[in-house]
BAFI-3210 file (N, C-alpha, C; in Angstrom, 3 decimals, decimal comma, padded with zeros to 6 digits):
// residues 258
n [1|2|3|4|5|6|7|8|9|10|11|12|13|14|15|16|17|18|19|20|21|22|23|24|25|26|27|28|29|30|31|32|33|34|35|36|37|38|39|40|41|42|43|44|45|46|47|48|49|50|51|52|53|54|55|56|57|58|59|60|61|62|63|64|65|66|67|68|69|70|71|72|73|74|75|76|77|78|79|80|81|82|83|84|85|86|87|88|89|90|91|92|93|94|95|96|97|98|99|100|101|102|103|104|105|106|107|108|109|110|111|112|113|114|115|116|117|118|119|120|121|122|123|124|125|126|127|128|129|130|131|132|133|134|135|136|137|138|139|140|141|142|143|144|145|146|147|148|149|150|151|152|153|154|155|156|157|158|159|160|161|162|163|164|165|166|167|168|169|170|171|172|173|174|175|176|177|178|179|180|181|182|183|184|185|186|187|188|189|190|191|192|193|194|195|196|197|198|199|200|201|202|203|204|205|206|207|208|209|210|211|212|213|214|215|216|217|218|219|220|221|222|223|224|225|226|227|228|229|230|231|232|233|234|235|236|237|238|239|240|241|242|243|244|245|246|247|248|249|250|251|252|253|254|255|256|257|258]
n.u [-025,308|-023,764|-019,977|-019,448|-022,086|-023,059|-021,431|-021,638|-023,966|-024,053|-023,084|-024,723|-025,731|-023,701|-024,298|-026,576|-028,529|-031,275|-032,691|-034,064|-035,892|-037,615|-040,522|-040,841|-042,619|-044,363|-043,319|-043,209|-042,650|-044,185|-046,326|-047,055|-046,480|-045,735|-042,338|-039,559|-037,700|-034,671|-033,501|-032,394|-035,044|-034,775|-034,415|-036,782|-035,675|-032,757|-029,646|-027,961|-025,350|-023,945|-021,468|-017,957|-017,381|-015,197|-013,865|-010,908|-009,296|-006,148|-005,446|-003,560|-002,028|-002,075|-005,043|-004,442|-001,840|-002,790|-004,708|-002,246|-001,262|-002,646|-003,588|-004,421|-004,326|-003,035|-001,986|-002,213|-001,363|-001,254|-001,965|-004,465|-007,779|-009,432|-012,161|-012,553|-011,915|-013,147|-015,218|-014,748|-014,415|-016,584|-018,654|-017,041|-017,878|-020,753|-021,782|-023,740|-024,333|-026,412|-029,664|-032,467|-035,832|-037,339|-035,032|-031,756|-028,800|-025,753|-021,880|-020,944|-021,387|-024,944|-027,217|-030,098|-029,952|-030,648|-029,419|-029,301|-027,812|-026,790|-024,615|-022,825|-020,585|-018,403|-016,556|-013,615|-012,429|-012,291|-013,480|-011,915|-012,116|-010,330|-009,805|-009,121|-011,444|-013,996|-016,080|-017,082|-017,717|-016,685|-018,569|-021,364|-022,524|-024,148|-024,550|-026,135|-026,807|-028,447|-028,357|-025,856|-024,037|-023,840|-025,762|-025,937|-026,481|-025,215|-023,350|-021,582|-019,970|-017,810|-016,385|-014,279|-013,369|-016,072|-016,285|-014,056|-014,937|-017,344|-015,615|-014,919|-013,228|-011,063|-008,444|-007,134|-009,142|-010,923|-008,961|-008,375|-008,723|-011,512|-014,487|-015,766|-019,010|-021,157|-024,762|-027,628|-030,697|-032,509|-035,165|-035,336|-033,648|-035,208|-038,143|-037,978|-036,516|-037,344|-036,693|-034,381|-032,522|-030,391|-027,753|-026,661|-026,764|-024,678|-022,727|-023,135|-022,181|-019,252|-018,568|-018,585|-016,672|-014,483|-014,339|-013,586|-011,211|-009,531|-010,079|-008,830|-006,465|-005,885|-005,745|-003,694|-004,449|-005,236|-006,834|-009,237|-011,207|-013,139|-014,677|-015,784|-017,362|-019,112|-022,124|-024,689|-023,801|-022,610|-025,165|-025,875|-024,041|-024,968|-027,399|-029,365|-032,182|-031,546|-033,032|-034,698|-033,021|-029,432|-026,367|-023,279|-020,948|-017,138|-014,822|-011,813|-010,616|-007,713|-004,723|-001,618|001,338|004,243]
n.v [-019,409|-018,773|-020,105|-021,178|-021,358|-023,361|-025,563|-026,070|-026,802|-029,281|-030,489|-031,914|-033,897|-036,190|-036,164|-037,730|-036,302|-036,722|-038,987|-038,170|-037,004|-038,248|-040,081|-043,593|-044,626|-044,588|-045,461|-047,604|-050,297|-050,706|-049,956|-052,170|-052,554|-055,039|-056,289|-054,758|-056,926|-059,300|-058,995|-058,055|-059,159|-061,598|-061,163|-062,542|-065,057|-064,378|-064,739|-066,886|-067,418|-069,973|-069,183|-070,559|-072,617|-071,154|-072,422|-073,469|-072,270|-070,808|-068,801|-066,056|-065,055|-063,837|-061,992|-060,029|-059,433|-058,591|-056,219|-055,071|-054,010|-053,053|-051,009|-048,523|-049,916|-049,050|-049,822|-052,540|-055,976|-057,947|-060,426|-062,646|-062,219|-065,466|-067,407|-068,832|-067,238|-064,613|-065,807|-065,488|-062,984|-061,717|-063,542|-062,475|-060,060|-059,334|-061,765|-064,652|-065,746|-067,031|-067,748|-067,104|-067,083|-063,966|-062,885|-062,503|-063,250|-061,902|-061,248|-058,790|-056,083|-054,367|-051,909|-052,428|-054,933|-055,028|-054,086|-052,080|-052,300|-052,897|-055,262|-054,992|-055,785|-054,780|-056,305|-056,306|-058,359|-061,957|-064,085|-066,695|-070,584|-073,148|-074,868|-073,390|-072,864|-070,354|-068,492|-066,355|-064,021|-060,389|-057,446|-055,936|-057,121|-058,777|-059,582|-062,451|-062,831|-064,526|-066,869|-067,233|-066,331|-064,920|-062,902|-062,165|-058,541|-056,402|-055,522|-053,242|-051,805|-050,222|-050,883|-050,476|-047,931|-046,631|-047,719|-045,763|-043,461|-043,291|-042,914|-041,042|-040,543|-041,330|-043,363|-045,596|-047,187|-047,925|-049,682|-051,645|-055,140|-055,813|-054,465|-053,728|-052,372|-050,555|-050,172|-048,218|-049,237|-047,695|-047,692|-050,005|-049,530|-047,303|-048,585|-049,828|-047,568|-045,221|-041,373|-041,239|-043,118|-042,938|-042,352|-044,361|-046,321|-044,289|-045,805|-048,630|-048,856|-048,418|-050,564|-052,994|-052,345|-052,475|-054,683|-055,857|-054,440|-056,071|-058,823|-058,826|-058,583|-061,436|-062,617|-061,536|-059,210|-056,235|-053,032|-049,903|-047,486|-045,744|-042,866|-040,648|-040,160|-040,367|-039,574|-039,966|-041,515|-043,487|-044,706|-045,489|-047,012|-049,629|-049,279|-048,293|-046,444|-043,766|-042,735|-044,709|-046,191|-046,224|-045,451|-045,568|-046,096|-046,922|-049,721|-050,641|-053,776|-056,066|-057,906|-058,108|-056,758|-057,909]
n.w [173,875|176,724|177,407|179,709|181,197|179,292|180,128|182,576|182,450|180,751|182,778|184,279|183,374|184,179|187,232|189,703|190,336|188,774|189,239|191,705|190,418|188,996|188,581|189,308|190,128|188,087|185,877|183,173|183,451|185,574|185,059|183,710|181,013|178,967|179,174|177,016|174,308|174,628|172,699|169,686|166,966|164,646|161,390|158,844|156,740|157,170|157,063|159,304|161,345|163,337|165,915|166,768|169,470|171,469|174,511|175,281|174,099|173,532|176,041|177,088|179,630|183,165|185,142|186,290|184,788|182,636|183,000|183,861|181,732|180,410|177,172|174,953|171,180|167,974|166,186|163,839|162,854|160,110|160,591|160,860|162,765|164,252|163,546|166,748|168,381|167,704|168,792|171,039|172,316|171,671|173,520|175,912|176,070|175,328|176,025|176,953|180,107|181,915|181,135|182,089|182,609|181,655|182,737|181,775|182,247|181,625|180,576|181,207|184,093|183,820|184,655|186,633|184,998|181,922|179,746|177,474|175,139|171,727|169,470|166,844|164,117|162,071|159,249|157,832|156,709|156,053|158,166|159,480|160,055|162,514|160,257|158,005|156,654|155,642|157,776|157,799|156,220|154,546|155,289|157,549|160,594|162,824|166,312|168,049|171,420|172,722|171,060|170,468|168,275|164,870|162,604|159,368|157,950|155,643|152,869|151,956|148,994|149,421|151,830|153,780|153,583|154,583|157,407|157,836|157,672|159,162|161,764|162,115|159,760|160,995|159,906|160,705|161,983|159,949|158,836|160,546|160,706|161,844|163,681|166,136|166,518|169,031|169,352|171,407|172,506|173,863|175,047|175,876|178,830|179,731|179,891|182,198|184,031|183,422|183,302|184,263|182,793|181,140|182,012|182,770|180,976|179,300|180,615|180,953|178,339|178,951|180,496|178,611|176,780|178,391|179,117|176,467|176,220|177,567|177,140|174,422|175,136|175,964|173,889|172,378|170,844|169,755|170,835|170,096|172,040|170,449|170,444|169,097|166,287|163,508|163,775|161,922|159,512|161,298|162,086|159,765|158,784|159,806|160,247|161,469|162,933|164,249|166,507|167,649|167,957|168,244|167,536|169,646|170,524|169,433|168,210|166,994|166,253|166,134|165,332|167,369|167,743|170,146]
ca.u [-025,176|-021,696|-019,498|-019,893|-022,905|-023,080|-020,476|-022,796|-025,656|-023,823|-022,161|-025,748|-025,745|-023,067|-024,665|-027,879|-030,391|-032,710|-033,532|-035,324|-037,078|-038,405|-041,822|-040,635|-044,328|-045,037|-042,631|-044,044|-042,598|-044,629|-047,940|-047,396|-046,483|-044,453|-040,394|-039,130|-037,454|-033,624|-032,658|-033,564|-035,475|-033,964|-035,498|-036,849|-034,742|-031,765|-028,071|-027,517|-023,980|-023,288|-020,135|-017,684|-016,985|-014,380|-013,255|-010,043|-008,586|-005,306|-005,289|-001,818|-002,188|-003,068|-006,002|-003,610|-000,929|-003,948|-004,815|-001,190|-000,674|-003,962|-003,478|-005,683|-003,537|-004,013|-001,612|-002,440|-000,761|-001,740|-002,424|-006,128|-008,137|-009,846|-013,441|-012,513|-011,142|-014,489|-016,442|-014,348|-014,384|-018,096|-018,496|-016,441|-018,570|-022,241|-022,391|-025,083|-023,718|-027,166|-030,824|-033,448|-037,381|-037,727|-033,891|-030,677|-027,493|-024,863|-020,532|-020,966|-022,629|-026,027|-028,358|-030,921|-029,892|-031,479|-028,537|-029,980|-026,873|-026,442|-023,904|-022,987|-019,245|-018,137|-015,895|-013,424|-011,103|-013,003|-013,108|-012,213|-012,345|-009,210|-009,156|-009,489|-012,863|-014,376|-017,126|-018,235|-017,382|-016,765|-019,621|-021,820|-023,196|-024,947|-024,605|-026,663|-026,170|-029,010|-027,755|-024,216|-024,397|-024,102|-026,875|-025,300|-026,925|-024,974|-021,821|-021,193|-018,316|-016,409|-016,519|-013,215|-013,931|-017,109|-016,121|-013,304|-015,626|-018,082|-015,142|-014,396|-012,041|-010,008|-008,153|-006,411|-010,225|-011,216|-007,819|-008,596|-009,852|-012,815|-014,937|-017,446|-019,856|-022,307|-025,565|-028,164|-031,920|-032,955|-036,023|-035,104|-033,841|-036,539|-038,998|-037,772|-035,915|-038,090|-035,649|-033,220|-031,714|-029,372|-026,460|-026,825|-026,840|-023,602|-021,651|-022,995|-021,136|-017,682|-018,078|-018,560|-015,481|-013,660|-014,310|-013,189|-009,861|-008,788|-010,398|-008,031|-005,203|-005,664|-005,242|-002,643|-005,364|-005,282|-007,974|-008,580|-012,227|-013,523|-016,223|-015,856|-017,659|-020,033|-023,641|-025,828|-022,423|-021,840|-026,470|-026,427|-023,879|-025,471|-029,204|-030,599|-032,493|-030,994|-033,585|-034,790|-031,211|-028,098|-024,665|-023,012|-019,143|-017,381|-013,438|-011,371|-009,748|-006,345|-003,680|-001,069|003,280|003,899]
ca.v [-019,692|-018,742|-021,237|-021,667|-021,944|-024,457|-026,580|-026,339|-027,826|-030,704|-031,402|-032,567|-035,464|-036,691|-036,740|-038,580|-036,009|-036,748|-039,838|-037,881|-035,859|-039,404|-040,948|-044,650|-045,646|-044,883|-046,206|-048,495|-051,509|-050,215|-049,562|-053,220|-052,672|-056,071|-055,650|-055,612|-058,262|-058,771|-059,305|-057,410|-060,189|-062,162|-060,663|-063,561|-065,828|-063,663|-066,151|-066,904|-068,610|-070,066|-068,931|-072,136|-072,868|-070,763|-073,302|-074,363|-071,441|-070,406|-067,148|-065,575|-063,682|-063,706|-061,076|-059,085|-059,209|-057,864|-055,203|-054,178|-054,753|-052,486|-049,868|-048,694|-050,142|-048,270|-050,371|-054,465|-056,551|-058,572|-061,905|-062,749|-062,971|-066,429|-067,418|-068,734|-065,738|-063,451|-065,671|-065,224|-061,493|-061,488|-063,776|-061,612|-058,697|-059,444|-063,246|-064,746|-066,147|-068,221|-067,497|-067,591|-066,755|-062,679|-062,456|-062,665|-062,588|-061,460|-061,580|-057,939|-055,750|-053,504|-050,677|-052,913|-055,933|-054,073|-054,009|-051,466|-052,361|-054,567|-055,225|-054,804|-055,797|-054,824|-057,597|-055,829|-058,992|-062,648|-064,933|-068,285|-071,086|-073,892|-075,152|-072,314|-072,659|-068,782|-068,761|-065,224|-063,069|-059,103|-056,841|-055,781|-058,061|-058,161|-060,492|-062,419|-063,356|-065,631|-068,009|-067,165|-066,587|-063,612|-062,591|-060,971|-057,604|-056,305|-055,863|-052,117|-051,980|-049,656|-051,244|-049,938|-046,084|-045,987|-047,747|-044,926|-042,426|-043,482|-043,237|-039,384|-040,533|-042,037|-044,478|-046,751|-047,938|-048,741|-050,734|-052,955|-056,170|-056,183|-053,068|-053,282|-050,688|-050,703|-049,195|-048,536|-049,203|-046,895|-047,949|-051,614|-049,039|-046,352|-049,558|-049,245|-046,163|-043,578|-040,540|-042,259|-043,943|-042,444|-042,044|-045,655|-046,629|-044,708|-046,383|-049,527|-048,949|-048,002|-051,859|-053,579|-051,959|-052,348|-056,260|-055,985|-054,350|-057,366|-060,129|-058,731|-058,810|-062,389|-063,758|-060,930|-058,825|-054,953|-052,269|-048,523|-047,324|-044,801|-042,555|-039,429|-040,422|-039,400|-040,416|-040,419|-042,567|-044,926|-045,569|-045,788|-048,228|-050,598|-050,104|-047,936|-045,379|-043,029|-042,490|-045,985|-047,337|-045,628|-045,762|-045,235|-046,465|-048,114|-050,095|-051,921|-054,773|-056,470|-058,757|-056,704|-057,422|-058,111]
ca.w [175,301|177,117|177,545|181,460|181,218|178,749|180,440|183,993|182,307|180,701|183,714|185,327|182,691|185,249|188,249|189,887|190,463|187,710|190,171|192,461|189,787|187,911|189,176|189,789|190,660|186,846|184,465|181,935|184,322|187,242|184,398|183,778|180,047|179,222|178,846|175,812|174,265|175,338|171,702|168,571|166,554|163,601|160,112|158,288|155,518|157,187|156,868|160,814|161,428|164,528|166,248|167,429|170,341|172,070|175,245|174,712|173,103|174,481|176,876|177,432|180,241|184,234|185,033|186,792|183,634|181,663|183,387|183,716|180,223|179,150|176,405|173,666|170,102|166,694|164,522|163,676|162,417|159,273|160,957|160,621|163,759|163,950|164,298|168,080|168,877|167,419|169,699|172,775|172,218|171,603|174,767|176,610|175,941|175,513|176,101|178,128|181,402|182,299|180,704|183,129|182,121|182,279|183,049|181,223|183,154|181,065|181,230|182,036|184,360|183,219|185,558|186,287|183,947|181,239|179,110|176,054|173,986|170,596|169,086|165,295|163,349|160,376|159,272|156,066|156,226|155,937|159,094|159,289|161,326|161,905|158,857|156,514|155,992|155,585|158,574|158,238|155,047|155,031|155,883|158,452|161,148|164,328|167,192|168,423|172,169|173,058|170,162|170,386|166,777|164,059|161,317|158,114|157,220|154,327|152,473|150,738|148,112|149,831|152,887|154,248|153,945|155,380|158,448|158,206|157,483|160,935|162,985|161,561|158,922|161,357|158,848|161,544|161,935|158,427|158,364|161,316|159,966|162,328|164,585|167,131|166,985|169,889|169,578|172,310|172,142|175,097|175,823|177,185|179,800|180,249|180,285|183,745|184,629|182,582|182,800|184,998|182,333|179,870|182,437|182,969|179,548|178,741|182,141|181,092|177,333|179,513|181,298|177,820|176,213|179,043|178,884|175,128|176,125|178,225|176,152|172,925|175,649|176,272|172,653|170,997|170,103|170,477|170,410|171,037|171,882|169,733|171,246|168,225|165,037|162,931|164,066|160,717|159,107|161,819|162,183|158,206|158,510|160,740|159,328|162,610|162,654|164,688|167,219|168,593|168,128|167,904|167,499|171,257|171,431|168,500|168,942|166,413|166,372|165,418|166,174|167,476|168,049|171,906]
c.u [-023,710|-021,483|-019,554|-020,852|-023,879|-022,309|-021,355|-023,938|-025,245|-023,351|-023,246|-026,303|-025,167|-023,409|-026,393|-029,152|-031,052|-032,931|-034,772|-036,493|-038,092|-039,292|-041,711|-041,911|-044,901|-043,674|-043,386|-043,950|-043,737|-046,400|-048,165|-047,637|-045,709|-043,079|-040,114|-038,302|-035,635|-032,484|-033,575|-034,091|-034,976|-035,079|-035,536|-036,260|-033,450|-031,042|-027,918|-026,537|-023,270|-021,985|-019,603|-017,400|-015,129|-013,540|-012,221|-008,941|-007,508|-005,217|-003,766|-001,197|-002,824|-004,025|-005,069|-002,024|-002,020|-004,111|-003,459|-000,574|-001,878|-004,148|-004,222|-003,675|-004,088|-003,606|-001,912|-001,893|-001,192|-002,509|-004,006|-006,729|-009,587|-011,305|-013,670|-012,355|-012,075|-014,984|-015,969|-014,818|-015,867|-018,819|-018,802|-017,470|-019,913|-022,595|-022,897|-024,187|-024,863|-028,955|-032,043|-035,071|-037,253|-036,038|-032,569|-029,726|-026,065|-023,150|-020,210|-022,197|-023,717|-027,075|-029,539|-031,301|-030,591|-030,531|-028,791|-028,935|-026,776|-025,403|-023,076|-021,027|-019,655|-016,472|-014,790|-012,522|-012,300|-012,561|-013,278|-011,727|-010,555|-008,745|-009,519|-010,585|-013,591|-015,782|-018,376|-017,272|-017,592|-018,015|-019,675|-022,822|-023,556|-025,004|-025,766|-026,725|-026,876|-028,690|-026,508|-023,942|-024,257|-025,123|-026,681|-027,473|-026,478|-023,636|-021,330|-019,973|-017,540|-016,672|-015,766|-013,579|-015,182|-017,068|-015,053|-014,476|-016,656|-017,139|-014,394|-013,280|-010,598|-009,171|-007,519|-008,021|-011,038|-009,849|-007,941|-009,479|-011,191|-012,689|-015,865|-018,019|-021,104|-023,159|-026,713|-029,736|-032,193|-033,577|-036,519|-034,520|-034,910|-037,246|-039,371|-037,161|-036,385|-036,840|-034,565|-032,503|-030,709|-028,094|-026,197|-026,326|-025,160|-022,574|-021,978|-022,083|-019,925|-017,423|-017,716|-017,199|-014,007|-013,305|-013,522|-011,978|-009,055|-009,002|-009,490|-006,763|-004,689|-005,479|-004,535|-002,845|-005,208|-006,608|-008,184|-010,226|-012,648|-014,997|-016,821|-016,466|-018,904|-021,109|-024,036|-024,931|-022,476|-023,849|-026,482|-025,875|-024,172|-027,204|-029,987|-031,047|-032,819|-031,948|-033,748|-034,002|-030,593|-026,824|-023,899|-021,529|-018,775|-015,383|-013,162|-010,744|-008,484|-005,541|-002,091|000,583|003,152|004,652]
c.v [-019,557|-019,984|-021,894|-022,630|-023,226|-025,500|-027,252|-027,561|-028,886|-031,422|-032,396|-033,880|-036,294|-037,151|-037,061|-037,940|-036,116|-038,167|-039,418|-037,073|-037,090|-040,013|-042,366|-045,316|-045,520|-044,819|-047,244|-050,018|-051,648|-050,001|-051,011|-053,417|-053,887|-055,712|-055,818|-056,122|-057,820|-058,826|-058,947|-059,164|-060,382|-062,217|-062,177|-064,027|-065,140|-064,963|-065,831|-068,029|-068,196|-069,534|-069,970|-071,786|-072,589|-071,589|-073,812|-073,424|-070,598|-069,169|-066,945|-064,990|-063,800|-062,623|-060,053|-058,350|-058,583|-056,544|-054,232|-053,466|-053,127|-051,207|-049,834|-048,721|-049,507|-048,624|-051,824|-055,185|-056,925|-059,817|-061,546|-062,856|-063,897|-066,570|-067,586|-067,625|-064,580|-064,076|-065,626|-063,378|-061,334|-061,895|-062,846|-060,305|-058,204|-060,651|-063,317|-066,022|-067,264|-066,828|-068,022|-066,458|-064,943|-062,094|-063,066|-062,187|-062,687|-061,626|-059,918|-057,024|-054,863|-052,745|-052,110|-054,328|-055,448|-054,313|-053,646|-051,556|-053,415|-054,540|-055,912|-055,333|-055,270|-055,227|-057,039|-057,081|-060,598|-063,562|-066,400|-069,214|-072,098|-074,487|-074,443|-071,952|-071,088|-068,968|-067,652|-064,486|-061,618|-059,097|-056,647|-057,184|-058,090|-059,572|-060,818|-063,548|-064,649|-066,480|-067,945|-067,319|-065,246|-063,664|-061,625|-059,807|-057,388|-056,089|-054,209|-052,281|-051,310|-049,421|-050,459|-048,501|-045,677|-046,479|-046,533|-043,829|-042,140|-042,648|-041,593|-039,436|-041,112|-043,329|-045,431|-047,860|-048,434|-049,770|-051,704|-054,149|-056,485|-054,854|-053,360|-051,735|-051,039|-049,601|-049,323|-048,249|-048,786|-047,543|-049,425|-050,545|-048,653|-047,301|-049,754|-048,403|-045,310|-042,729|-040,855|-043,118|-043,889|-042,442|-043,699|-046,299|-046,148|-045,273|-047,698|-050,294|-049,101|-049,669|-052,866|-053,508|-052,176|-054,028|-056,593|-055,927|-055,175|-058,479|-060,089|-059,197|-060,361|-063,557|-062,654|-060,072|-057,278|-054,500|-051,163|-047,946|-045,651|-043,951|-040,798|-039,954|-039,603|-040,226|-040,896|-041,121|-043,251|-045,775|-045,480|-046,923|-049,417|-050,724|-049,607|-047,370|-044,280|-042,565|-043,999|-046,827|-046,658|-045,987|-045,477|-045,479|-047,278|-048,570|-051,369|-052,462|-055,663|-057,614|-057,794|-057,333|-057,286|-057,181]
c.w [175,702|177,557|178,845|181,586|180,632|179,413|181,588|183,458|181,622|181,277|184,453|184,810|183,917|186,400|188,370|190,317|189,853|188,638|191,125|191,517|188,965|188,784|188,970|189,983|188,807|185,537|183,437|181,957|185,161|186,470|183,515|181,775|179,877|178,652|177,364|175,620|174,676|173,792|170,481|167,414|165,385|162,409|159,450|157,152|156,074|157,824|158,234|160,763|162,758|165,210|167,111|169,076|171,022|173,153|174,841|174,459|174,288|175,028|177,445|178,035|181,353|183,917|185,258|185,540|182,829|181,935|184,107|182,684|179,156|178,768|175,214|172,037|168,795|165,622|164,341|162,812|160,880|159,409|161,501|162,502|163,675|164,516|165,969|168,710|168,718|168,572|171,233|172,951|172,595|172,998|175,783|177,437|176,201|175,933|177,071|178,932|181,954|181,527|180,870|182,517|183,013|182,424|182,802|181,577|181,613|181,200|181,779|182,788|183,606|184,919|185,226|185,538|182,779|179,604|177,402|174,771|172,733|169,910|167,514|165,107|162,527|159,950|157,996|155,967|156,395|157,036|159,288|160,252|161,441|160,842|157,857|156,079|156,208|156,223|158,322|157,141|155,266|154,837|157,431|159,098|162,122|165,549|167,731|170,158|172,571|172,418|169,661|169,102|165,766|162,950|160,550|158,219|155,436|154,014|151,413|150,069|148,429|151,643|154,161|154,624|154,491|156,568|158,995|158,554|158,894|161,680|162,335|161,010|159,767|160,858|159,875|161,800|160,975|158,256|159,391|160,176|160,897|163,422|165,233|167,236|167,555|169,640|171,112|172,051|173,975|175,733|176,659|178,835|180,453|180,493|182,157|184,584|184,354|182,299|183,335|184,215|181,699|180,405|182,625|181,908|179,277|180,097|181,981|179,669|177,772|179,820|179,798|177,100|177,127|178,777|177,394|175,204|176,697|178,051|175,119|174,152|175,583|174,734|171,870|170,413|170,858|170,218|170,464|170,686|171,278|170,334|170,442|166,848|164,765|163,150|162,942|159,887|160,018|162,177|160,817|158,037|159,010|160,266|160,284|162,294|163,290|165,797|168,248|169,056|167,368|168,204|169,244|171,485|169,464|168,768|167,819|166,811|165,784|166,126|166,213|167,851|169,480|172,286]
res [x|x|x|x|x|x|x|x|x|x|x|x|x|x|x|x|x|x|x|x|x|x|x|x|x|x|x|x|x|x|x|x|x|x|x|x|x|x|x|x|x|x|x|x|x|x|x|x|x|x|x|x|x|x|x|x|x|x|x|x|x|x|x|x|x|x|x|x|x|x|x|x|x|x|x|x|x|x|x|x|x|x|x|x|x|x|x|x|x|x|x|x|x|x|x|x|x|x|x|x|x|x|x|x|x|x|x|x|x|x|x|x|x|x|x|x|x|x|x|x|x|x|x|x|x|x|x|x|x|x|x|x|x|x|x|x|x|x|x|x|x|x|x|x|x|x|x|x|x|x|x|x|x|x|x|x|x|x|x|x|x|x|x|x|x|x|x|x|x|x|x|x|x|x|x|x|x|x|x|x|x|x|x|x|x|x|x|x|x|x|x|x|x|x|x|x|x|x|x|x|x|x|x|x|x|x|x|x|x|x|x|x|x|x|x|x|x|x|x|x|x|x|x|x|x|x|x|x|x|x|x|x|x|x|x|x|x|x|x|x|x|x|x|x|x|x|x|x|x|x|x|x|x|x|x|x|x|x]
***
C-alpha cells in the first residue's frame, strides 16, 4: 500500500465518523446483555495486600506549580518510593472517587464511565511501608481499585530485563524501581459503544497518564510515558492474552533530584 495512502486511512482512527456508521439502538447495552464487571475478578487463594492509607502524605506542589513543572524523567534516583506514595499514585490514577450500584465514579475521566483500563506494576525494588516493614515484594501485580488494594501475580528471575525488554529494550525502564503498564479490556467499552469505542479507549489512556505525571510531581517522583513496546512481551508479562486484554500505555517510576 503507498505510503499516502496508508497514512489517509490511519488518520480516520482520529476522527468521529465511525459514530454515525455504529447502530446505537443495538449494542449489547441497548440488547439488554448485563455490563460487565468494573473489575477483573480476584483468582482464588490469590495474596491481596491492602494499600495504606495515603491522607496525610506530604504534596510539594500547587496544581499550577505542577503543571508548570511537568516533564517526562528517565533517570531516578535510588531512594525507594514508599507504600503511601504507591497508593497516592494508584489513587491518583484509577481510584474510586464514590461507588454507587451499576456506577463507579473514578479520579479520572472515561467515554461513558466505562473505563476499559486495569492496571498492572511490576515492582523490581521491594515496597515498604514507615517502618521498614516490606508491604509488597518485587514482581508483577495488579490493582485493585474497588478495594484499594494489589493482588500479586508473579515474580520471574529476571525481572529487570523483561520489563526492559516490554518497553523495546529501553533500559531506563527496567531500572525504574516500579512501571505501570495499563492494559485495556475493550469490551467494558463496546458493551456500550460497539464500534465507537477504540478512539475512546485510547483518549481515555492519555487522561490516566496524565494524572500519573502530576501525582509523581507532587511527592519527588518522576515518570516518562512509554507508548513503543513490544506487545506479545509487555501481555506475557502481565498474564493477558492479547486479544481480550492488552497492553495499551506503560510509564515508570522514580524518585527523581529537584
Amino acid at each position: 500500500m503507498p505510503f499516502e495512502q496508508d497514512i489517509h486511512r490511519l488518520r480516520e482512527f482520529l476522527k468521529d465518523d465511525v459514530r454515525m456508521r455504529t447502530d446505537f439502538e443495538n449494542t449489547h447495552q441497548n440488547q439488554g446483555i448485563p455490563m460487565p464487571p468494573v473489575e477483573k475478578p480476584i483468582p482464588e487463594g490469590a495474596l491481596v495486600v491492602p494499600l495504606p492509607d495515603w491522607k496525610g502524605l506530604p504534596l510539594t506542589a500547587t496544581l499550577d506549580a505542577l503543571i508548570a513543572a511537568r516533564r517526562s524523567r528517565r533517570r531516578y534516583t535510588d531512594a525507594p518510593v514508599s507504600a503511601k506514595e504507591l497508593s497516592f499514585l494508584l489513587w491518583a490514577t484509577q481510584g474510586v472517587r464514590e461507588n454507587r450500584p451499576g456506577r463507579v465514579l473514578r479520579t479520572v475521566p472515561s467515554a461513558g464511565n466505562r473505563h476499559s483500563a486495569e492496571t498492572y506494576l511490576a515492582l523490581t525494588q521491594p515496597v515498604r511501608d514507615g517502618e521498614g516493614q516490606t508491604l509488597f515484594t518485587p514482581g508483577i501485580w495488579r490493582y485493585l481499585p474497588l478495594e484499594h488494594a494489589l493482588t500479586y501475580l508473579h515474580c520471574p528471575d529476571d525481572l529487570n530485563q523483561r520489563v526492559s525488554a516490554a518497553a523495546l529494550d529501553q533500559g531506563f525502564v527496567g531500572r525504574a524501581p516500579l512501571t505501570f503498564l495499563w492494559t485495556s479490556i475493550p469490551y467494558r467499552t463496546e458493551w456500550r459503544y460497539a464500534q465507537a469505542s477504540h478512539k475512546v479507549i485510547a483518549l481515555d489512556a492519555g487522561h490516566i497518564c496524565q494524572n500519573l505525571y502530576l501525582a509523581c510531581g507532587a511527592i519527588s517522583c518522576g515518570t516518562c510515558a512509554v507508548a513503543a513496546y513490544d506487545q506479545p512481551a509487555a501481555d506475557a508479562l502481565v498474564q493477558v492474552d492479547g486479544q481480550e486484554e492488552f497492553v495499551i500505555y506503560m510509564a515508570p517510576v522514580g524518585k527523581v533530584t529537584p
